[in-house]
NUBAKE-809759 format. One record per residue (C-alpha): x, y, z. Coordinates in steps of 0.001 Angstrom, whole numbers, always signed. Example, Ala and Ser with C-alpha at 12.3 -4.5 7.8 and 13.67 -1.06 7.14 Angstrom:
+12300;-4500;+7800
+13670;-1060;+7140
***
This chain:
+0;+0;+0
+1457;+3564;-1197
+2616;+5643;+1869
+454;+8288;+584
-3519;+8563;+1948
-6111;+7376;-483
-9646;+8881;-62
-12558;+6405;-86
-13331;+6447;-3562
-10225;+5075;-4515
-10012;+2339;-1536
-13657;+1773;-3211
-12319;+1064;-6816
-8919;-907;-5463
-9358;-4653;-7173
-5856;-6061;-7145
-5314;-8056;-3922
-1712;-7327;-2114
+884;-9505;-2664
+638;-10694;+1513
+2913;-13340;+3121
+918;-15672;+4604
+724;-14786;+7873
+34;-10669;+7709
+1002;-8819;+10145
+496;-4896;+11702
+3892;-3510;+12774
+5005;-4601;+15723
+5621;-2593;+18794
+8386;-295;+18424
+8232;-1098;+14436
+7744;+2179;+11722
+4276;+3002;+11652
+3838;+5115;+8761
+2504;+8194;+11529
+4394;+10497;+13356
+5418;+8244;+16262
+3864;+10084;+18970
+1174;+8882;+21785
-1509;+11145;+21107
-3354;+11297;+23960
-6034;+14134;+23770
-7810;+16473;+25636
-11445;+15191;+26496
-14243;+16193;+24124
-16302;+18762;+23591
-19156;+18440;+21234
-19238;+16558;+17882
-18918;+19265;+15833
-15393;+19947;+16930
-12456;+18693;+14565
-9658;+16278;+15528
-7598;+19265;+15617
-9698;+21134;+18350
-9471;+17842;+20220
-5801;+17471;+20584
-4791;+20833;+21275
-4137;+19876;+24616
-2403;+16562;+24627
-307;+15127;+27542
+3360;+14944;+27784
+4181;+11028;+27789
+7506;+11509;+29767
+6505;+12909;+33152
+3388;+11321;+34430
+1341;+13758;+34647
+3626;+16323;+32787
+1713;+19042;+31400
-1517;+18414;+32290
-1152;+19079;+36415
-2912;+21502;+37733
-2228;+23375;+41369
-5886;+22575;+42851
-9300;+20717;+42238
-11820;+22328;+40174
-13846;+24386;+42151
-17334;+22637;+41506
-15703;+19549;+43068
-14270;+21389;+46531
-18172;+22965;+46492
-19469;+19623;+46910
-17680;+18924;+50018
-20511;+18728;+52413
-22720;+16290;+49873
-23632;+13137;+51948
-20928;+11085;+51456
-18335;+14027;+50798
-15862;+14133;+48400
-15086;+10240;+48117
-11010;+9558;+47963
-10343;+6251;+45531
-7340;+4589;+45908
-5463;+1305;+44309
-4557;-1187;+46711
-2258;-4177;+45712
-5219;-7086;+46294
-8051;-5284;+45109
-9808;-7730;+43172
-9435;-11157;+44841
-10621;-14459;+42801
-12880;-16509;+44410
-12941;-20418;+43734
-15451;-21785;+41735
-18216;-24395;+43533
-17574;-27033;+40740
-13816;-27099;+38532
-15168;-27202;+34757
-12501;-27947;+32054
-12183;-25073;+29662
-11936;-25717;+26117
-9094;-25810;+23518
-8697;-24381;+19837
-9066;-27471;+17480
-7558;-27541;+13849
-4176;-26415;+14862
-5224;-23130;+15633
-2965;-22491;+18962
-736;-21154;+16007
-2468;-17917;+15479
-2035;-17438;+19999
+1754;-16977;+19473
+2511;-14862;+16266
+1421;-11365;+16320
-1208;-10165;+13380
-3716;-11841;+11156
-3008;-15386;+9974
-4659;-15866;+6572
-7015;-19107;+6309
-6091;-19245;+2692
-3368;-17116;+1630
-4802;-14928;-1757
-1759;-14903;-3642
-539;-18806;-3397
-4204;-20022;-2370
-2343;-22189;+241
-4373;-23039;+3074
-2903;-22312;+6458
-5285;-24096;+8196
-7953;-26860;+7277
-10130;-25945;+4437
-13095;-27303;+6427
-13029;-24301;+8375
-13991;-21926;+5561
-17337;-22503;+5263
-19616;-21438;+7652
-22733;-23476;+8950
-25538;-21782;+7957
-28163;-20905;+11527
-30676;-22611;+10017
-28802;-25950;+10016
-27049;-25572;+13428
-29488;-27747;+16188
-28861;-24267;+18868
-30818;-26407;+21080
-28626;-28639;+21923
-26283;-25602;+23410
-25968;-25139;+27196
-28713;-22675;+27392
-27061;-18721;+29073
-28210;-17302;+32517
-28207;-14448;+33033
-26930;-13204;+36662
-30273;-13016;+38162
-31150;-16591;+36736
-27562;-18025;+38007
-28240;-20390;+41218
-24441;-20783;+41433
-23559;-17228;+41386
-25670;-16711;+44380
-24445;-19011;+46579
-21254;-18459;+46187
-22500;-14793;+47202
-23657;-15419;+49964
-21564;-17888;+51106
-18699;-15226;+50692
-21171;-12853;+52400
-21180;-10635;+49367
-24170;-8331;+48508
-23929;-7703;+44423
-23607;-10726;+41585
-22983;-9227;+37944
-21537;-10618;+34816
-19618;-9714;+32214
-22366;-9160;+30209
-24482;-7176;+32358
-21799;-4853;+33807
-19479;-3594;+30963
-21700;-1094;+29458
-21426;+400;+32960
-18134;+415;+32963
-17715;+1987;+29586
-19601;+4918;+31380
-16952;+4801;+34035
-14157;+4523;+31704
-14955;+7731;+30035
-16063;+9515;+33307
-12968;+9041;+34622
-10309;+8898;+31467
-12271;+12133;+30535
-12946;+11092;+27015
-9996;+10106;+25536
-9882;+9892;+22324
-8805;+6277;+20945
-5283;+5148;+19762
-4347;+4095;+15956
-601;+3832;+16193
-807;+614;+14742
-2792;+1764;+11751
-1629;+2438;+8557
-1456;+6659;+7237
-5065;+6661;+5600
-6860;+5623;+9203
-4813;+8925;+10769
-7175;+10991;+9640
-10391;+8813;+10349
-12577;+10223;+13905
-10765;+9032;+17011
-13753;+8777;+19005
-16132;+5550;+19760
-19304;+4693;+17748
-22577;+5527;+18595
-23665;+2739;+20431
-20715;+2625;+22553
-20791;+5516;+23741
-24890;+5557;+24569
-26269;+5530;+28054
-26955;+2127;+29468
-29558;+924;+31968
-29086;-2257;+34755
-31511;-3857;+36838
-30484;-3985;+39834
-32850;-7122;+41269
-33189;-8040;+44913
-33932;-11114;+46402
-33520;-12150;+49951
-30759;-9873;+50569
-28678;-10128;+47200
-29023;-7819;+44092
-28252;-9207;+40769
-27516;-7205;+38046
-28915;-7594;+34711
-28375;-5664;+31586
-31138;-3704;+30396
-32989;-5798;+27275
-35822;-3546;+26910
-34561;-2290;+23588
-33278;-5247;+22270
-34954;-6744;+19030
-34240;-10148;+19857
-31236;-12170;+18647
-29591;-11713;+15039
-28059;-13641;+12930
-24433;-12552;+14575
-25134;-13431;+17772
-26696;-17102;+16487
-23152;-17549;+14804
-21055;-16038;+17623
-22634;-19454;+19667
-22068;-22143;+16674
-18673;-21105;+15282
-17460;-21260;+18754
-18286;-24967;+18918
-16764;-25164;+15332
-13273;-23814;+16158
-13124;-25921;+19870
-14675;-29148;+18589
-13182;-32024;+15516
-15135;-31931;+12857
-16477;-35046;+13650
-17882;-34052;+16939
-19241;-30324;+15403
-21370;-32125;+12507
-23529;-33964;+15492
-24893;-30604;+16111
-26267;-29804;+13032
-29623;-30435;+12329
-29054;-32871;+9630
-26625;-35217;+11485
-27851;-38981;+11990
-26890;-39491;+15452
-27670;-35743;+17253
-25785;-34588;+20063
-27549;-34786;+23395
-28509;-31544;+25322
-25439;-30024;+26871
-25906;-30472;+30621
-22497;-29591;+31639
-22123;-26687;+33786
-20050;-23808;+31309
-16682;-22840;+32660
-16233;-19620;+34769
-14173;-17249;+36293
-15452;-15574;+39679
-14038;-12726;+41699
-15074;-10187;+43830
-14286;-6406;+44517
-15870;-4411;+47674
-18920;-6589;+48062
-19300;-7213;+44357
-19192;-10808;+43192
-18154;-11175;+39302
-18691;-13843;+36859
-16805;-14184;+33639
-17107;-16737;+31210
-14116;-18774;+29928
-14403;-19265;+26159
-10792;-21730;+26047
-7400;-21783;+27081
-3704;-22543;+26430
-1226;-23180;+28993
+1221;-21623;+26848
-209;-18241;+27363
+1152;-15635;+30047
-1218;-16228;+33374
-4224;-18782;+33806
-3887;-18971;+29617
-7321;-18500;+29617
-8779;-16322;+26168
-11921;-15249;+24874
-13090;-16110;+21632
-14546;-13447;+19189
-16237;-13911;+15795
-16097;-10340;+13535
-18418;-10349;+10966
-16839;-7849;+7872
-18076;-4140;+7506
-21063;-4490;+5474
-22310;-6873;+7271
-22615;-5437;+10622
-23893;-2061;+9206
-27037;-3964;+8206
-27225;-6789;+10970
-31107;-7705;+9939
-30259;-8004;+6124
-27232;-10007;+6443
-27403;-11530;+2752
-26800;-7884;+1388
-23264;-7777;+2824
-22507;-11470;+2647
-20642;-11125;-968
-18135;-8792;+380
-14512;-10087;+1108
-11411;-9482;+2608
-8676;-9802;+403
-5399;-7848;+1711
-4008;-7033;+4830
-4481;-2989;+4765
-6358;-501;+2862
-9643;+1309;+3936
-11869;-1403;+2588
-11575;-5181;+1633
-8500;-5775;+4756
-7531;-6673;+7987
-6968;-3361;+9194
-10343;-2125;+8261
-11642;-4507;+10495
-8998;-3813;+13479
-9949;+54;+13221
-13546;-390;+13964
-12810;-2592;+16710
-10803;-456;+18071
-13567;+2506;+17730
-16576;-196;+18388
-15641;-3043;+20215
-11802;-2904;+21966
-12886;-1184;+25283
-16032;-4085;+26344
-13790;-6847;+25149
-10434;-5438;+27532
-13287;-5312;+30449
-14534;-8280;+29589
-10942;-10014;+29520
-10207;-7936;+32896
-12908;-9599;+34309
-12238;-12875;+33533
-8464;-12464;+34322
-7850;-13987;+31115
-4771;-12799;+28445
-6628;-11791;+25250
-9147;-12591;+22687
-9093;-14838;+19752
-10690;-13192;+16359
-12391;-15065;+13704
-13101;-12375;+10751
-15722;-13638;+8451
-19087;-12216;+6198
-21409;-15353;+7583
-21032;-17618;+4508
-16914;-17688;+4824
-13888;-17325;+7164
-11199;-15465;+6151
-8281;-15128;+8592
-7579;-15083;+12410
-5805;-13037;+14780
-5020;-12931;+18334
-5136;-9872;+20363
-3482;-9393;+23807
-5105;-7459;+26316
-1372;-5046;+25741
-2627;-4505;+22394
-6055;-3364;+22876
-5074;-1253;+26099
-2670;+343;+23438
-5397;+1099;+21374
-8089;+2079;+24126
-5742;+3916;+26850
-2664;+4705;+24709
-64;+2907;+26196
+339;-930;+27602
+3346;-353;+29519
+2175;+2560;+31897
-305;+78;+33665
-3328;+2655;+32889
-6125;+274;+31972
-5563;-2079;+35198
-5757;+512;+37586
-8564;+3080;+35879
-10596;-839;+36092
-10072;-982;+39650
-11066;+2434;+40443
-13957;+2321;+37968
-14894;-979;+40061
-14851;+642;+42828
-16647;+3731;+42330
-19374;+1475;+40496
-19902;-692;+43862
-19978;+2359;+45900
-22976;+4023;+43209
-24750;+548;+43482
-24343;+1040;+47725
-25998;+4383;+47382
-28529;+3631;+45675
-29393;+323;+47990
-29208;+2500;+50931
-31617;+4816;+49154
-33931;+2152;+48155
-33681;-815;+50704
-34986;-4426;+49502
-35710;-3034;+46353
-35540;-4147;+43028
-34530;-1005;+40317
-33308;-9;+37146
-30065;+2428;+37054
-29536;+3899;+33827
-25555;+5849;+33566
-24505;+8500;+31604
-21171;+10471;+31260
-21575;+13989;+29368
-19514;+14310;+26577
-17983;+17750;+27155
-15014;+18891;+28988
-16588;+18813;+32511
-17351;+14723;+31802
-19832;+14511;+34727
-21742;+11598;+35301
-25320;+11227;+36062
-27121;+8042;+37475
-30551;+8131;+37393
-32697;+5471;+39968
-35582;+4354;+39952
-37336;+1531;+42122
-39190;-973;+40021
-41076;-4228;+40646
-40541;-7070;+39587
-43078;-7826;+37830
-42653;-4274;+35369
-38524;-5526;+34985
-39824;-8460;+32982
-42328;-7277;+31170
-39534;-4547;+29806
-37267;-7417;+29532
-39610;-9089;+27520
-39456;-6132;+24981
-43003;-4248;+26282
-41381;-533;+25326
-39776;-1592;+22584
-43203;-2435;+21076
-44211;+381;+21987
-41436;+2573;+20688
-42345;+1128;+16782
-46108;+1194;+17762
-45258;+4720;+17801
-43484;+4862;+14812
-46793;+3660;+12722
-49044;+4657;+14877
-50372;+1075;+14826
-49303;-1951;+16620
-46556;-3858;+14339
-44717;-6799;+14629
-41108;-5990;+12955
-38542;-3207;+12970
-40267;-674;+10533
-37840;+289;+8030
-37853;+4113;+9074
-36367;+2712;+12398
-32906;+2136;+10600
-33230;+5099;+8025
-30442;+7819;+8334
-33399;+10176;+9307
-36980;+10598;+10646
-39818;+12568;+10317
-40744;+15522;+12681
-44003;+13215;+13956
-42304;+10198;+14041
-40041;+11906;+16757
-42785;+13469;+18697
-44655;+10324;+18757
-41793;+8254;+19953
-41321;+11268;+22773
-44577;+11066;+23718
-44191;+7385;+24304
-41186;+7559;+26214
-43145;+10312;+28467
-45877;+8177;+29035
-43542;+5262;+29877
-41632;+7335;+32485
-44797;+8887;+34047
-45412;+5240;+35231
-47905;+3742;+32722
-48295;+889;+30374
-46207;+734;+26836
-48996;+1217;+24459
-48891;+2950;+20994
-49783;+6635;+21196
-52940;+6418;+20748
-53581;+4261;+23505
-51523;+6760;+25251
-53369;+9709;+24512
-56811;+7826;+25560
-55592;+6918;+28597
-54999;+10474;+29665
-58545;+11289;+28947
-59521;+8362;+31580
-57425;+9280;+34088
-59377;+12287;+34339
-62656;+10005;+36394
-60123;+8246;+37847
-59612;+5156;+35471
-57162;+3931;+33063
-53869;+4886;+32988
-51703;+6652;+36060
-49741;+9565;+35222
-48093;+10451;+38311
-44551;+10640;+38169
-42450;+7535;+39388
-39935;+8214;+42439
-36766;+8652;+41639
-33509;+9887;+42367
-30567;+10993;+40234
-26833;+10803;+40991
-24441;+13798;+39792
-21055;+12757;+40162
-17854;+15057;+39481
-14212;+13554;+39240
-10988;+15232;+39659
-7292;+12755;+38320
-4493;+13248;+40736
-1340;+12134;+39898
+1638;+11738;+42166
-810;+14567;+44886
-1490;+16854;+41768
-4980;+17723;+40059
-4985;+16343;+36503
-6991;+18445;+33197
-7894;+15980;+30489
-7383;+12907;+30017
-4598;+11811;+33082
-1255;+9839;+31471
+533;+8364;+34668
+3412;+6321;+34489
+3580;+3064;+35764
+5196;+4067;+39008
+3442;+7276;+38903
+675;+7195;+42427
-2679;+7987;+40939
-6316;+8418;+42457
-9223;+10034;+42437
-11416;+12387;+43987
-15358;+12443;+43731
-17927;+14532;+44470
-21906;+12423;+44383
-25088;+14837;+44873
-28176;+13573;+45225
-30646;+15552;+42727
-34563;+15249;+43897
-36485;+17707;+41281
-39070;+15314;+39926
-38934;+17441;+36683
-35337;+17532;+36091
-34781;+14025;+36524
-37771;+13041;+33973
-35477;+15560;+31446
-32870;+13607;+32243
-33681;+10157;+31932
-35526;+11037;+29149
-32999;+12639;+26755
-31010;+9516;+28021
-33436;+6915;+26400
-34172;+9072;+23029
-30130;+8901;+23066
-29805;+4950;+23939
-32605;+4624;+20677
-30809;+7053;+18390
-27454;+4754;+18496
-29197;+1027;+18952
-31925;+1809;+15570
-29321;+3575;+13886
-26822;+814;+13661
-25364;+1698;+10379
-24118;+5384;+11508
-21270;+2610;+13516
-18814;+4004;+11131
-18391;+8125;+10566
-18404;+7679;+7214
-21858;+7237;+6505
-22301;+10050;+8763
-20910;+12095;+6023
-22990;+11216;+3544
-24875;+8167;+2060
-22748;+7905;-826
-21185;+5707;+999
-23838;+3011;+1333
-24246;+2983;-2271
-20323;+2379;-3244
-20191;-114;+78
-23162;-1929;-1751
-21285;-1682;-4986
-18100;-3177;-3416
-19880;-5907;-2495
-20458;-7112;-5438
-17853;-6734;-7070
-16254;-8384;-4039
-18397;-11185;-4396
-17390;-11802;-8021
-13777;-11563;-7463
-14084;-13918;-5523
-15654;-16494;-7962
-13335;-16026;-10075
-10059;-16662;-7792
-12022;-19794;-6335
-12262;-20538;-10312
-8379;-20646;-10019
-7528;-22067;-7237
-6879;-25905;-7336
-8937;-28550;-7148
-7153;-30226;-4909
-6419;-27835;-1401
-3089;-27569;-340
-2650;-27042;+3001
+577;-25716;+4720
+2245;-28424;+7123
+5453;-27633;+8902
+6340;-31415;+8192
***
């Protein structure tokens, strides 16, 4: 790839594939880059209409600590809050932390099959066929992908969810711990707390080629949107759930994340007695799945363990990741439209490797590092494919994404901002316990995305009863009842359209209002009716739910001083934080809140195909992405027309 930047349109109309070895590779650490060398660590954000530029006017020195960025005292909003309830609230790091907690039952965690271990120990993408030679660097049987509707997904070990998970709360309260959470239910939390507390820094793409330099260094929509957890109590305990209400069921990715795990741990002898045509079917998985516990203040964790190497640095534990290709997850529900498009080099803005790697940097790097912190595992294993084919794999340290996420690996910055986010999260979860006793509720979190970063946590106590009728998508109906005024069964196309109407907006507002005002998820309509009723008394209620809203501000210190922006200790650099928690009781200004919160949540998770910035900019984009596909898709019958008949597979023998 030429050295010099290449604008879309002629990444869009590139058709030669590179001339790759055949196992591709990113440069290394401490390898050219093709960028100016320099950690640039920003200044947090202020609004989206402000350039790169604008962004890093303020970066941080990378020699001192905290270098340039100290500051003589606290911000004075901060030392105002000193007589809140709790305070200003000191967090420190302690050297045990997070302690590990020993499973009830010892469940063997799987292995890669097919020779795969390869990919753990050599840095960068491993072709599964090389494009140039068409050698096979792994068995050809793992190209093709079984399709969802031939995979029997019942016989799977079905998922509980932390609330569903009889283990998880005995060994709660047999450790005399309060809080159970998952992986699952507790990293879009922790986002919030990652960005609350790193101030919005912007990501890292040192290890990107010149033409990503000048792509948006911030995270995608949906990562960055506010997310709710239920908080749900029984006997004592509170289990934390993620919030599903939004959810439209599973897709096609998520179906495939489940079988091509089984096909990369299992011979392919043993994987074909899961699909649904087999002649002896597998039984139904009964074995309990393989976890990792531990516990932090009197929160008990669960991660679970995906397979492991003893080879690998630790407990050689890993997670295992399956990427579906650009098109593809810009239009999750129409999966055949993206299917045909390839990946056939190992850089370039579009058919590569590296496109891939930058959006998971920008979309994906900062759950998977919490989910691998949680699980005290090493790193994640990545499967690219476009559902119909895989194309290459690649393993990824947890070094390498904190590079990418926090800016550095060696400065220890994404182990210790995880402790204190930790932390500050079971202290938030405490407060709102104490302010709601034997309570079930939902907590939704938000960090603003200006300079000032403050994050709000609104509470509200819920029953039961209303968690699971949410969880069992009651305002999501309601939301694209709304959109059609009429009572509908799937996603209405409007709901993934780059815009929508002035009255499709209201209507969905109105909805959301008469959601939070404490009544049933019905269209509008119904909505609107209902307020006549409760005039005589009848129908539906309209008085406003209790709640209570957290404001949180956070000052950095580093080595005693106050940090601005984003803080950059070194590792031996001492670094905590200071916070500031009001409690906010205005009825009105929490319903704002919580309100512009949800509309905000909806906007990124119906909108899924604004994940990249550059169909932001214009929908030009769609159209030459569609066009690439197919030309992608008859590329690549032709070089399977050349290919030979006969695989041949690489074999260090």
């Amino acid at each position: 790839m030429t050295r010099k930047a290449r604008s879309d349109s002629d990444a869009l109309n590139k058709t030669a594939a590179d001339d790759a070895p055949v196992a591709a590779r990113f440069p290394r650490r401490g390898e050219p880059t093709g960028q100016d060398g320099t950690a640039q660590s920003s200044s947090t954000r202020d609004d989206s209409s402000k350039t790169d530029d604008q962004d890093d006017r303020n970066n941080n020195s990378s020699s001192g600590g905290s270098g340039s960025q100290s500051a003589s005292e606290p911000k004075k909003p901060l030392a105002a809050k000193a007589n809140a309830t709790d305070g200003v609230l000191k967090f420190t790091i302690g050297k045990a932390d997070v302690v590990p907690v020993s499973p009830l039952e010892k469940v063997p965690v799987p292995r890669l099959a097919h020779h795969l271990d390869r990919v753990l120990f050599n840095p960068g993408v491993y072709y599964l066929q090389d494009p140039r030679s068409h050698v096979y660097n792994f068995d050809p049987y793992l190209q093709a992908i079984t399709p969802v509707k031939d995979f029997n997904f019942e016989a799977l070990t079905e998922y509980m969810t932390s609330s569903r998970d009889p283990s998880l709360e005995q060994l709660a309260r047999k450790h005399k711990l309060k809080i159970t959470g998952s992986t699952s239910s507790m990293t879009g939390v922790l986002s919030q707390l990652h960005f609350f507390i790193s101030r919005w820094r912007p990501v890292d793409f040192r290890r990107l080629s010149i033409p990503f330099a000048k792509k948006g260094r911030t995270f995608t929509p949906s990562q960055r949107a506010p997310p709710s957890i239920y908080l749900r109590h029984r006997d004592g305990v509170y289990a934390i759930d993620a919030d599903k209400s939004l959810d439209d069921g599973e897709t096609v990715l998520s179906f495939l994340g489940r079988s091509m795990e089984k096909m990369l741990t299992l011979s392919p002898e043993e994987f074909a007695t899961l699909r649904k045509d087999a002649k002896t079917a597998a039984p139904k998985d009964t074995k309990p799945e393989a976890f990792h516990y531990s516990k932090v203040g009197s929160m008990l964790m669960r991660s679970q363990l995906d397979c492991h190497d003893p080879r690998l640095p630790g407990n050689g534990t890993f997670d295992l990741k399956t990427r579906a290709v650009l098109p593809i997850r810009m239009n999750v529900r129409n999966t055949e439209e993206g299917a045909g498009y390839q990946i056939f080099q190992s850089t370039g803005l579009l058919e590569s490797f590296e496109r891939e790697y930058y959006d998971m940097i920008r979309a994906a790097f900062l759950k998977y590092s919490l989910q691998v912190r949680i699980g005290h595992m090493d790193g994640i294993f990545v499967a690219f494919h476009n559902t119909e084919r895989i194309f290459g794999f690649q393993y990824i340290s947890l070094d390498e994404m904190d590079e990418g996420i926090h800016g550095s690996s060696d400065q220890d910055v994404g182990r210790r901002e995880w402790i204190l986010s930790l932390k500050l999260l079971d202290r938030l979860l405490h407060r709102a316990i104490a302010k709601y006793p034997n309570q079930s509720m939902c907590l939704t979190f938000e960090t603003a995305e200006n300079h000032q970063a403050d994050l709000s946590v609104v509470v509200e106590p819920m029953e039961e009863a209303e968690i699971q009728r949410r969880q069992q998508g009651e305002l999501l109906k309601a939301l694209k009842a709304a959109q059609s005024n009429e009572r509908i069964e799937k996603m209405p196309s409007s709901l993934t359209s780059n815009s929508n109407s002035k009255g499709t907006l209201e209507s969905m507002s109105n909805t959301l209002e008469q959601m939070m005002r404490g009544g049933s998820a019905t269209s509008t309509t119904d909505a609107e009716a209902g307020s006549e009723e409760d005039k005589d008394g009848s129908g539906l209620s309209v008085e406003n739910r209790e709640r209570t809203m957290f404001k949180a501000e956070l000052t950095n210190f580093v080595n005693g001083q106050a940090v601005k922006g984003p803080p950059n200790p070194s590792s031996k650099n001492e670094w905590h934080i200071q916070v500031a928690i009001e409690d906010v009781h205005d009825p009105d200004l929490i319903q704002t809140k919580l309100k512009g919160m949800l509309e905000r949540r909806i906007d990124a998770l119906t909108q899924l195909r604004r994940e990249t910035e550059d169909f932001n900019s214009s929908d030009r984009f769609m159209k030459e992405l569609k066009r690439v596909t197919e030309e992608s898709r008859k590329k690549a019958e032709i070089l399977d027309g050349k290919r030979p008949k006969i695989p041949i597979i690489y074999s260090e023998t």
